[in-house]
TIKE-394012 format. One record per residue: x, y, z of N, C-alpha, C, O in turn; residue in three letters. Coordinates in Angstrom, 2 decimals, decimal comma, padded with zeros to 5 digits, always signed. Atoms other than C-alpha are relative to their C-alpha. Example, Ala and Ser with C-alpha at 12.3 -4.5 7.8 and 13.67 -1.06 7.14 Angstrom:
residues 2
<loro n_xx="+000,89" n_yy="-001,19" n_zz="+000,00" ca_xx="+012,30" ca_yy="-004,50" ca_zz="+007,80" c_xx="+000,90" c_yy="+001,20" c_zz="+000,00" o_xx="+001,94" o_yy="+001,18" o_zz="+000,66" type="Ala"/>
<loro n_xx="-000,82" n_yy="-001,19" n_zz="-000,06" ca_xx="+013,67" ca_yy="-001,06" ca_zz="+007,14" c_xx="-000,77" c_yy="+001,09" c_zz="+000,73" o_xx="-000,26" o_yy="+002,20" o_zz="+000,90" type="Ser"/>
This chain:
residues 74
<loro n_xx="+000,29" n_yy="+001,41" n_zz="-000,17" ca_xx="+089,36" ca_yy="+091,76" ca_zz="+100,08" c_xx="-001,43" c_yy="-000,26" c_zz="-000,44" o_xx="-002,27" o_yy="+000,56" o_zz="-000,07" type="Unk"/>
<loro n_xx="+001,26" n_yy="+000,42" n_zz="+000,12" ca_xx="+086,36" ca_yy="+090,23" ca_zz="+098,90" c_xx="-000,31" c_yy="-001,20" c_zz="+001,13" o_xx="+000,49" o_yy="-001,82" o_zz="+001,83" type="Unk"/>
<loro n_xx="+000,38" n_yy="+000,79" n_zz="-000,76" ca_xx="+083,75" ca_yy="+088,10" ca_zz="+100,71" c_xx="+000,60" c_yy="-001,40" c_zz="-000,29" o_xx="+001,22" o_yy="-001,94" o_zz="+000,63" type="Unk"/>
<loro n_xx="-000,78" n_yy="+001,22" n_zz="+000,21" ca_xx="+084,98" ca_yy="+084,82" ca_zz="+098,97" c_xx="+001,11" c_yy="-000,58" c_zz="+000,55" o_xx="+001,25" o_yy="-001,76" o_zz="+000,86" type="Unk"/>
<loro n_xx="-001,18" n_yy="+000,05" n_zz="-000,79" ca_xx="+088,41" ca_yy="+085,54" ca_zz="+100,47" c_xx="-000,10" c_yy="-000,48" c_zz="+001,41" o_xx="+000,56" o_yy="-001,38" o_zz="+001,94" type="Unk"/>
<loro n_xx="+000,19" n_yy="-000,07" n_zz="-001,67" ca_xx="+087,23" ca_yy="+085,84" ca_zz="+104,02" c_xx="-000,58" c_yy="-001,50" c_zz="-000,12" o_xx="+000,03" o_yy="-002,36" o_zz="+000,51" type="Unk"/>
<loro n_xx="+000,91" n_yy="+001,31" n_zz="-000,63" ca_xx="+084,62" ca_yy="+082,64" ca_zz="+103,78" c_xx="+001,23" c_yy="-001,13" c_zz="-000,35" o_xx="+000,99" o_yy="-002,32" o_zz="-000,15" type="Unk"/>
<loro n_xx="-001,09" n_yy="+001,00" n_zz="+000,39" ca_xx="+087,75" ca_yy="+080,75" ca_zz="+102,71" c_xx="+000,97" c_yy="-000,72" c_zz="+001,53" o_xx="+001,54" o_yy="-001,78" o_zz="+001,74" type="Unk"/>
<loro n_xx="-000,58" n_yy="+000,36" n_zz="-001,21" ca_xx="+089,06" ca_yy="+081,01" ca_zz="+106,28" c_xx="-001,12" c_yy="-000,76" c_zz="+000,87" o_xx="-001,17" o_yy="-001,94" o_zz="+001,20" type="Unk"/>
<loro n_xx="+000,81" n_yy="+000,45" n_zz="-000,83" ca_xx="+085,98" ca_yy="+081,14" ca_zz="+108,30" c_xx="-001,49" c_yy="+000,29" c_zz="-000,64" o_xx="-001,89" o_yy="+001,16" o_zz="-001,41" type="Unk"/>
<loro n_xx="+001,73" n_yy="-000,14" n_zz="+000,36" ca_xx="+082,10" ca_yy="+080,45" ca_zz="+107,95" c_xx="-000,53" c_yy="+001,48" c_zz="+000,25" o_xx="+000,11" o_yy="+002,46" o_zz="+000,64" type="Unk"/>
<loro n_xx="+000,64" n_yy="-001,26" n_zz="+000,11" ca_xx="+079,79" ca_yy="+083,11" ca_zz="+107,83" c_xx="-000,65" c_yy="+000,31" c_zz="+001,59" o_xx="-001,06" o_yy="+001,35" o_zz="+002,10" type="Unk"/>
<loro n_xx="+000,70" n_yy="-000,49" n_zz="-001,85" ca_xx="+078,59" ca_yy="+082,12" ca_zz="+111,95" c_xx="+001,47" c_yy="+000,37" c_zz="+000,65" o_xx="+001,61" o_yy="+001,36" o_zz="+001,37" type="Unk"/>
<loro n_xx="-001,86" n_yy="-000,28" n_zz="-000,39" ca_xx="+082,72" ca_yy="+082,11" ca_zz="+112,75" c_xx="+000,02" c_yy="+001,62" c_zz="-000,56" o_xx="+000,21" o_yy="+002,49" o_zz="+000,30" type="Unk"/>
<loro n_xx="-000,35" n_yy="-001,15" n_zz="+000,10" ca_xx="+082,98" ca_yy="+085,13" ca_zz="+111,23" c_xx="-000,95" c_yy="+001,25" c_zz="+000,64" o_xx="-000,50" o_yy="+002,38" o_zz="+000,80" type="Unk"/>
<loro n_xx="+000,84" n_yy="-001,00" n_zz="-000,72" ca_xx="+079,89" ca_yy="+087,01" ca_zz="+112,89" c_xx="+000,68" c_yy="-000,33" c_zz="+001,72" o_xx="+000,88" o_yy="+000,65" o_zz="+002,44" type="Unk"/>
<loro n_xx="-000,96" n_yy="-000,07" n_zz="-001,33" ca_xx="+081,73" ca_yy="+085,84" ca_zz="+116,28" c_xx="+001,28" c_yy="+000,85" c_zz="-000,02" o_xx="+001,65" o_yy="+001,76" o_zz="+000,72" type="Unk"/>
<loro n_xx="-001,56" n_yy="-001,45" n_zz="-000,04" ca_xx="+085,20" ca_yy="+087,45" ca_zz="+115,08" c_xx="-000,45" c_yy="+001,31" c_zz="+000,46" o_xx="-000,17" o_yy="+001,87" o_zz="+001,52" type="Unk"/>
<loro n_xx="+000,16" n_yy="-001,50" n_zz="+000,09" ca_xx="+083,99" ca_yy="+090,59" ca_zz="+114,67" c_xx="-001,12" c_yy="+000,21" c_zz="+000,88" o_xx="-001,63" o_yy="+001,29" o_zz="+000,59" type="Unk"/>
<loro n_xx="+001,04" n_yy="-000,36" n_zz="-000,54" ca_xx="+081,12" ca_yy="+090,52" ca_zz="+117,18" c_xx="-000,52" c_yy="+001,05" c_zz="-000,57" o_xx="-000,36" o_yy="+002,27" o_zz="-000,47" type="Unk"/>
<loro n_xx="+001,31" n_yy="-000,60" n_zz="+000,39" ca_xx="+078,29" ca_yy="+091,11" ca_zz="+115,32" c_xx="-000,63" c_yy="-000,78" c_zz="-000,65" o_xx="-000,06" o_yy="-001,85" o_zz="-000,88" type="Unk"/>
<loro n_xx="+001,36" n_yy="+001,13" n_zz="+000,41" ca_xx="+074,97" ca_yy="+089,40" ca_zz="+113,73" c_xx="+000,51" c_yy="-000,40" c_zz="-001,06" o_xx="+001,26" o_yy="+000,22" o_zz="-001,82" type="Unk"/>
<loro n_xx="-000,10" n_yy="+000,95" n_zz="+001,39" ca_xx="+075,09" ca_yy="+086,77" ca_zz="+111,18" c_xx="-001,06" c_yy="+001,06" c_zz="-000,93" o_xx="-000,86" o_yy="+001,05" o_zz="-002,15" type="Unk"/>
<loro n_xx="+000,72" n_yy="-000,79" n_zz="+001,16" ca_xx="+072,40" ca_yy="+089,36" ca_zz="+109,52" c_xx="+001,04" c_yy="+001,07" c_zz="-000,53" o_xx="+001,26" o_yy="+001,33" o_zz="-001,71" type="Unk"/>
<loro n_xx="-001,20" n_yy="-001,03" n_zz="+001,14" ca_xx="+075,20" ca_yy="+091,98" ca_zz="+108,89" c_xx="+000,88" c_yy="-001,20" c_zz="-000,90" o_xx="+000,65" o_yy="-001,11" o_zz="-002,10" type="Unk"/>
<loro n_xx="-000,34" n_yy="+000,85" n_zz="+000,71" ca_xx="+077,27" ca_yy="+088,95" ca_zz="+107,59" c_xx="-000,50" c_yy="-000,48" c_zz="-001,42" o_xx="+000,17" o_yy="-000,78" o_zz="-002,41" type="Unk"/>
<loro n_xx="+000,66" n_yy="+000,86" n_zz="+000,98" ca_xx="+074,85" ca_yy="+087,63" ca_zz="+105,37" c_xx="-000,47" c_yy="+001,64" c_zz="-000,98" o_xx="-000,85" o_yy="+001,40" o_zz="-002,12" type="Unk"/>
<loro n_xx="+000,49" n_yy="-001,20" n_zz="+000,21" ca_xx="+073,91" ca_yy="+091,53" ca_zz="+104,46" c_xx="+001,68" c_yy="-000,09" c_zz="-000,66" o_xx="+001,61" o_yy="-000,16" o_zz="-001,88" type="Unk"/>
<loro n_xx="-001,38" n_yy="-000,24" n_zz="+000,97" ca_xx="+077,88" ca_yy="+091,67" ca_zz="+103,13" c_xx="+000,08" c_yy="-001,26" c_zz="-001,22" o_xx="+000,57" o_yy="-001,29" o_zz="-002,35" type="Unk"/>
<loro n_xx="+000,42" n_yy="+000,97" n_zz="+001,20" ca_xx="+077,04" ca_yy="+088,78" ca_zz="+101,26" c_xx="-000,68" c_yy="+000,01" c_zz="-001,30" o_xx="-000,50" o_yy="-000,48" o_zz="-002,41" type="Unk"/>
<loro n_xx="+001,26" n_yy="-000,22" n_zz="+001,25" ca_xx="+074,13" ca_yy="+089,84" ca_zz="+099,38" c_xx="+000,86" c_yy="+001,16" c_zz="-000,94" o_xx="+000,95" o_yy="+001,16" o_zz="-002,17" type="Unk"/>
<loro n_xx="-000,45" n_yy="-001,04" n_zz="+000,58" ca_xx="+076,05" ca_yy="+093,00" ca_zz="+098,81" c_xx="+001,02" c_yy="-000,10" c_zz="-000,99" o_xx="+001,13" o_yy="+000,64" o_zz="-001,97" type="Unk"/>
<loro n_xx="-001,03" n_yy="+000,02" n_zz="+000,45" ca_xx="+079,06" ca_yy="+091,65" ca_zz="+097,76" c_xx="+001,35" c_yy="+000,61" c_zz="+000,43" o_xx="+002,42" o_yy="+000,76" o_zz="-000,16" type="Unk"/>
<loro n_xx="-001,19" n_yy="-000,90" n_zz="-000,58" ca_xx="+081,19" ca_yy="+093,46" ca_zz="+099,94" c_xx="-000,12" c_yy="+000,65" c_zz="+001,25" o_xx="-001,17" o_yy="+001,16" o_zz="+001,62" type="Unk"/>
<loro n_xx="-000,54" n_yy="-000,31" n_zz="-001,36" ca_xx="+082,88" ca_yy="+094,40" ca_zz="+103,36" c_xx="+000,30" c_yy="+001,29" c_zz="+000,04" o_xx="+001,16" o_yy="+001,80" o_zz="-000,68" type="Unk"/>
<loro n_xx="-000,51" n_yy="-001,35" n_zz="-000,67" ca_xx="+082,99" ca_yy="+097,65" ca_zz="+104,93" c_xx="+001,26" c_yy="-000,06" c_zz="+000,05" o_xx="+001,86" o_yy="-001,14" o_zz="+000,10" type="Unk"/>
<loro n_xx="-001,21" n_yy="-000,03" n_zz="+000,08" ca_xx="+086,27" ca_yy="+099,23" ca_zz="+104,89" c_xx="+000,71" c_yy="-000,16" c_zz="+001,54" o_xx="+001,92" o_yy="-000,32" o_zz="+001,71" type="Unk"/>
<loro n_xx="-000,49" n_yy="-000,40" n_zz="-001,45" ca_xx="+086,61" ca_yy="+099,53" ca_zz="+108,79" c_xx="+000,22" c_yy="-001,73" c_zz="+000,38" o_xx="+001,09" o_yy="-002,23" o_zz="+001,09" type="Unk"/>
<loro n_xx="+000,17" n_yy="+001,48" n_zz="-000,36" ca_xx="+085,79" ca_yy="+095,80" ca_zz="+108,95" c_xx="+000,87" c_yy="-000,78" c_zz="-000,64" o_xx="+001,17" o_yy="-001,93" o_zz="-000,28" type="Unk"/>
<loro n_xx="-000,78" n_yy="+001,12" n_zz="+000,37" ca_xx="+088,06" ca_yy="+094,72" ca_zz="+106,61" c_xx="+001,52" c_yy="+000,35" c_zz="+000,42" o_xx="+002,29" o_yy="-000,61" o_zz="+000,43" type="Unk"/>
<loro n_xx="-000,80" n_yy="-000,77" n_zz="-001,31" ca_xx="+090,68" ca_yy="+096,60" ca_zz="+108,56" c_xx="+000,53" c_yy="-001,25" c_zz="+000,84" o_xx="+001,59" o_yy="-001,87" o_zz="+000,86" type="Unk"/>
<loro n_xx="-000,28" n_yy="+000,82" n_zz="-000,89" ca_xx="+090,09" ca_yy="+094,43" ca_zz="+111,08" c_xx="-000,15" c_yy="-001,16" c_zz="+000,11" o_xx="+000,01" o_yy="-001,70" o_zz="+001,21" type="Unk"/>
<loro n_xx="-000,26" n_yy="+001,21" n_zz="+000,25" ca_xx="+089,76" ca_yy="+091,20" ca_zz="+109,56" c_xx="+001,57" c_yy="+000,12" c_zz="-000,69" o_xx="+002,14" o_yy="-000,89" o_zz="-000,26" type="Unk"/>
<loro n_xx="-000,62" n_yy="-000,04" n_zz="-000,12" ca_xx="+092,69" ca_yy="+091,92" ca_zz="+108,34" c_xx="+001,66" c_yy="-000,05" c_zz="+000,82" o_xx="+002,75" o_yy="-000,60" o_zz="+000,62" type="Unk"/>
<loro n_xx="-000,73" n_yy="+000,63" n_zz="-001,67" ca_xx="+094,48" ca_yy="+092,17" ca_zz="+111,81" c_xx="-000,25" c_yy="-001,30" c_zz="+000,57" o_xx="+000,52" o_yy="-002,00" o_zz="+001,23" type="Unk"/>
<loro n_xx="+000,59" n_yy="+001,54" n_zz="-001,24" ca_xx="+092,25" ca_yy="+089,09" ca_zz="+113,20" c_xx="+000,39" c_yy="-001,44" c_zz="-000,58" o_xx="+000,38" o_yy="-002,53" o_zz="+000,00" type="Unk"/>
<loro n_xx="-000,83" n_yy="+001,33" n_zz="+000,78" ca_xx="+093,92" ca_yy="+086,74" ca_zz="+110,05" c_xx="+001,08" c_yy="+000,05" c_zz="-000,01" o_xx="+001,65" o_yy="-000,87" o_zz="-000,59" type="Unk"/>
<loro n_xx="-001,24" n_yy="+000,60" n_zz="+000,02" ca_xx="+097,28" ca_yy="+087,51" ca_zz="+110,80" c_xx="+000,47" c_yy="+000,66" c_zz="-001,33" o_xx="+001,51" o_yy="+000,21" o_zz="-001,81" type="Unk"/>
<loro n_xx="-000,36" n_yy="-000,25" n_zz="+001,19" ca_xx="+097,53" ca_yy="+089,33" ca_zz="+107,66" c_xx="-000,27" c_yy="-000,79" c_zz="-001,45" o_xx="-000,20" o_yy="-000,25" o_zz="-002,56" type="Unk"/>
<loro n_xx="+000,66" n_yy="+000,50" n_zz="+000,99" ca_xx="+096,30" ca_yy="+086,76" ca_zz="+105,46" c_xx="-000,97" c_yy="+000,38" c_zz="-000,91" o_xx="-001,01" o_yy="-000,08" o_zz="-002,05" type="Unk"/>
<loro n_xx="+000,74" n_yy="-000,57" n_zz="+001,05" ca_xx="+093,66" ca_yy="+088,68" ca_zz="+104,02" c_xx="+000,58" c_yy="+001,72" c_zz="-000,06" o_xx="+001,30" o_yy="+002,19" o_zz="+000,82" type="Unk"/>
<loro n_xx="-000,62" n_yy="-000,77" n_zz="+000,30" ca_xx="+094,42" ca_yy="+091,90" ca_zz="+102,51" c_xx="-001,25" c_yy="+001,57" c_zz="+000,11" o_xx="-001,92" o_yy="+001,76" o_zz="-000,90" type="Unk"/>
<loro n_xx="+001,10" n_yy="-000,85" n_zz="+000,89" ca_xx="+091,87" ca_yy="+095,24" ca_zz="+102,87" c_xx="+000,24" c_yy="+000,86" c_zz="-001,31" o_xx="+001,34" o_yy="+001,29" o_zz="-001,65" type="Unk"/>
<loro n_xx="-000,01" n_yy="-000,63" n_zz="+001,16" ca_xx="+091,18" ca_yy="+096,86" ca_zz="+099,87" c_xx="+000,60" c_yy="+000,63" c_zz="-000,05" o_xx="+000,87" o_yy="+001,07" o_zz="+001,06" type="Unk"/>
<loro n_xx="-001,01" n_yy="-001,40" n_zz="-000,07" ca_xx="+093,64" ca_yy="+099,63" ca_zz="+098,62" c_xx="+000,86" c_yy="+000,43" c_zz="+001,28" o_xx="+001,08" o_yy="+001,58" o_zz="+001,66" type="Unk"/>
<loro n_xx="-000,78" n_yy="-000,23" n_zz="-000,76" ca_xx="+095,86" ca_yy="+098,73" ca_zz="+101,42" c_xx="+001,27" c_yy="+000,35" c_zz="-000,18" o_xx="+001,89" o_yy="-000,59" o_zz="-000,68" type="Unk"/>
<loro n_xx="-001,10" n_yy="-000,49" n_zz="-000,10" ca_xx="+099,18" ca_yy="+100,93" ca_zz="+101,60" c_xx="+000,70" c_yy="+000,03" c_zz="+001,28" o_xx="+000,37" o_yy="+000,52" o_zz="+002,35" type="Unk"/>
<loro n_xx="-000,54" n_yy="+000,29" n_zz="-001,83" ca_xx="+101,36" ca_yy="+100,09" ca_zz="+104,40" c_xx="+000,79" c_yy="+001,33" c_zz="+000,38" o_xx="+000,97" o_yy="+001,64" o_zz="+001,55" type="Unk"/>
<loro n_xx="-000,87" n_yy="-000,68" n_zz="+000,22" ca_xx="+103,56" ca_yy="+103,00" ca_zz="+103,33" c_xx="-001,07" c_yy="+001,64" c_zz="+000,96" o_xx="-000,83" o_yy="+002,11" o_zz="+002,07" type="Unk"/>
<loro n_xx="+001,38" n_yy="-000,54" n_zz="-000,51" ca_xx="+100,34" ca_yy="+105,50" ca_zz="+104,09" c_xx="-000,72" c_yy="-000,13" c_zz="+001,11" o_xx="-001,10" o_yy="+000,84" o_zz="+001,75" type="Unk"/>
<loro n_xx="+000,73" n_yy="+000,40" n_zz="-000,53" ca_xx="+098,58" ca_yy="+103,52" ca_zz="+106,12" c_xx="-000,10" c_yy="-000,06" c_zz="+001,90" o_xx="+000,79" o_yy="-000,73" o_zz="+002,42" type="Unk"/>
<loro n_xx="-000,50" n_yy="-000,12" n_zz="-001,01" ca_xx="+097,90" ca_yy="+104,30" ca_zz="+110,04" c_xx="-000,03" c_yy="-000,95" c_zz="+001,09" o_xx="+000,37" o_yy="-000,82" o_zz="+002,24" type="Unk"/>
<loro n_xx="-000,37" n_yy="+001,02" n_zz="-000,97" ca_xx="+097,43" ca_yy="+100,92" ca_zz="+111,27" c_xx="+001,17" c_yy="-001,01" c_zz="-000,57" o_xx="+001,54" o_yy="-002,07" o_zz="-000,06" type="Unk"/>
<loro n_xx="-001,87" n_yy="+000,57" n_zz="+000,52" ca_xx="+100,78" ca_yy="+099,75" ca_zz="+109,42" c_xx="+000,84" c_yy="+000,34" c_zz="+000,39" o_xx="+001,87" o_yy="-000,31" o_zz="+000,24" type="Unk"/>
<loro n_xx="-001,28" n_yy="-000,63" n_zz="-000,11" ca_xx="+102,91" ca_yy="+102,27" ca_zz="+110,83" c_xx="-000,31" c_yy="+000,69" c_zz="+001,29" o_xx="+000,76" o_yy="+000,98" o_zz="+001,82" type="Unk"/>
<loro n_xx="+000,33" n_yy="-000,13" n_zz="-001,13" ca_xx="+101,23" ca_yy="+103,47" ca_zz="+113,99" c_xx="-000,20" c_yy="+001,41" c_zz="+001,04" o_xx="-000,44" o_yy="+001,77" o_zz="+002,20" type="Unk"/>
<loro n_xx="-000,16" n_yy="-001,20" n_zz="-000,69" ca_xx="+101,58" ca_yy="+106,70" ca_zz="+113,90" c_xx="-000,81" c_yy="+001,07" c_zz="-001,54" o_xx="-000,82" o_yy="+000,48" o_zz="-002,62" type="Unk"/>
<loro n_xx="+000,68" n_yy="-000,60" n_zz="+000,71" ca_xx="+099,49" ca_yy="+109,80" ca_zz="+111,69" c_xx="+000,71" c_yy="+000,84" c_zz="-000,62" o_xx="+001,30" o_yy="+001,68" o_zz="+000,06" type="Unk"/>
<loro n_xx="-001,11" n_yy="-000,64" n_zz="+001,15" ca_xx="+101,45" ca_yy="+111,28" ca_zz="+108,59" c_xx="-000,41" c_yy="+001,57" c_zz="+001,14" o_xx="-001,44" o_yy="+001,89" o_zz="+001,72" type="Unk"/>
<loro n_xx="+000,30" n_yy="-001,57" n_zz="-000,27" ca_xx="+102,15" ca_yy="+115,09" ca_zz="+109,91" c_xx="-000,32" c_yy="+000,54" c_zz="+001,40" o_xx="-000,54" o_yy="+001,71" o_zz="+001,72" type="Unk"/>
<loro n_xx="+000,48" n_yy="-000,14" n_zz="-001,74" ca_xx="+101,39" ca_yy="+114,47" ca_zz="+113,95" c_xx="+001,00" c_yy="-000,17" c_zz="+000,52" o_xx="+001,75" o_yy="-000,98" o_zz="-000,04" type="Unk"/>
<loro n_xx="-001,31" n_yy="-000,06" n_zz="-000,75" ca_xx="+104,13" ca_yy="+114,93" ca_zz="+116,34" c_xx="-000,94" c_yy="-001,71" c_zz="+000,87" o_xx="-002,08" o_yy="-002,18" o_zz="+000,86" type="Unk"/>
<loro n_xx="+000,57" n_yy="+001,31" n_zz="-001,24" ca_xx="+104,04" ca_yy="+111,54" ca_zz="+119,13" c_xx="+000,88" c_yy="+001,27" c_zz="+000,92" o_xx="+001,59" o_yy="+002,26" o_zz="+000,76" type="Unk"/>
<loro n_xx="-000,28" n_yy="-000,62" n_zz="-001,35" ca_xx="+104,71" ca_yy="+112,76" ca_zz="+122,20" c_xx="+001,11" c_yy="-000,48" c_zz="+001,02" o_xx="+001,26" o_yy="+000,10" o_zz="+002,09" type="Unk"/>
């Protein structure tokens, strides 16, 4: 996902509330051009799926499927 994506939903002070944390990391993904992968993770979850993180595989992926390729559940 890029930042453009995300400010499309919510502002840049809305979005330092989602994710509790400072409008300076916010504005710090801004300058950069880009969202941590852990964060977009979980903007991901917090839109409902509307935004997408990067190189997301649902097929792979262990918050798509809930469980860790190769780990017994219990």
């Amino acid at each position: 996902m890029t930042i453009e994506e995300v400010l499309k939903i919510w502002t840049p002070a809305r979005l330092s509330e989602v994710l509790g944390t400072s409008i300076q990391n916010v504005c710090g993904w801004m300058r950069e051009d880009r969202i941590p992968m852990g964060r977009q993770y979980e903007l991901q979850v917090k839109s409902g799926g509307r935004l997408q993180a990067s190189n997301f595989d649902p097929e792979r992926d262990y918050l798509a499927n809930g469980q860790r390729r190769g780990r017994r559940q219990p």
